[in-house]
N, C-alpha and C positions, 0 to 999 in steps of 0.2 A: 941251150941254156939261156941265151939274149929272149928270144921267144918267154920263156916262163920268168923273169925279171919284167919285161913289161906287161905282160898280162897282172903277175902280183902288183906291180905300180897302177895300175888301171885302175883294180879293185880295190886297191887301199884311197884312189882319191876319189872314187865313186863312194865309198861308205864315210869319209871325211865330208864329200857335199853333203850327203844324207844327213849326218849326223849334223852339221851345223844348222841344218831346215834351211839350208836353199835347195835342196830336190826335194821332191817328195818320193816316197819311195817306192822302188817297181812294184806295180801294179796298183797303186794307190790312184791313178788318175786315168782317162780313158781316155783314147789316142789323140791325140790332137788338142786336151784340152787343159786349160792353162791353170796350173796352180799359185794361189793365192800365196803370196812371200812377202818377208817383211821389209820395208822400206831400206831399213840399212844396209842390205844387202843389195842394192839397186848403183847404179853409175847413172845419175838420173839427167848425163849430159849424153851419155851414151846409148841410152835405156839398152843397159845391159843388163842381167843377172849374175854377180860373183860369189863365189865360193867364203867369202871371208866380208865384215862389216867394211864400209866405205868409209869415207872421210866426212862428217857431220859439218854442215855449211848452215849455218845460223842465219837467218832472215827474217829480221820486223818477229820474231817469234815464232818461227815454224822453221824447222828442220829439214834438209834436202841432203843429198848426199852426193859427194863426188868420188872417181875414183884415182886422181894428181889433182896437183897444186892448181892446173889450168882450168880444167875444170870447177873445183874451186871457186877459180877467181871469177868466169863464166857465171856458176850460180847465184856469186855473190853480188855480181852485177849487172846481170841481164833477165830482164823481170819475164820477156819470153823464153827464157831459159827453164824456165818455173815450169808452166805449165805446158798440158798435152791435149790433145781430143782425146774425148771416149769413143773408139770406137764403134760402141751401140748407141749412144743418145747421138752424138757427134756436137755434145757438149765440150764445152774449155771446161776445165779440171787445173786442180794446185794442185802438184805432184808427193806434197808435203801430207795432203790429206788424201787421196784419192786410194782407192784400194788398187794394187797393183796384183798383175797376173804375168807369170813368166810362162812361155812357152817352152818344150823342150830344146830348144836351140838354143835358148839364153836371152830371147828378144824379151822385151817387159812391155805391158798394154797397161795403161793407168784409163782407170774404172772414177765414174762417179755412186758406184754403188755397189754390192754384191749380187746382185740382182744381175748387174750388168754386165758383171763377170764369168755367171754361170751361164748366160746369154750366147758369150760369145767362142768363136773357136780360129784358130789363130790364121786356116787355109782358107778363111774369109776376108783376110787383110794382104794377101798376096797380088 
């Protein structure tokens, strides 16, 4: 009975990440390659992917997100907190604007373009 309780929990938080749009869903993306997610959903001290919107950290005008208070405090005042490489240009990127791509594991690649996202695949930043 413990058996079929976690399985049904499995599935009910698998179809809750779906339905938020932080997965995309099975069979929508092809192995290895990173879907395009919206900023809010990022821990962008963590560059994580979460199931649920972050904490909005306001800067000079542009929006970052955290997922605690330290974080937070971090974005709010550490200007290389900000930004990332792109992994394909291997440009500096604002995290606020850059397109991001989650990997299935939860890791997040900030992009300076779409271009650069469809580009890339995640078993080439290992």
């Amino acid at each position: 009975m413990r058996s079929k309780t976690v399985t049904t929990a499995v599935a009910v938080a698998a179809w809750m990440l779906t339905a938020a749009g932080a997965l995309a869903p099975a069979g929508a993306e092809s192995p290895g390659a990173l879907a395009k997610i919206e900023p809010s959903y990022v821990c962008m001290m963590n560059d994580k992917r979460f199931p649920e919107p972050q904490i909005p950290v306001e800067v000079e005008g542009r929006t970052y997100y955290g997922c605690c208070a330290m974080c937070k405090e971090r974005l709010s005042q550490d200007a290389a907190a900000r930004t990332a490489v792109d992994p394909v240009s291997g440009k500096t990127v604002d995290k606020a604007s850059a397109v991001i791509g989650a990997a299935p594991d939860g890791r997040v690649f900030y992009f300076e373009s779409e271009t650069n996202l469809a580009q890339f695949t995640p078993a080439a930043a290992r």
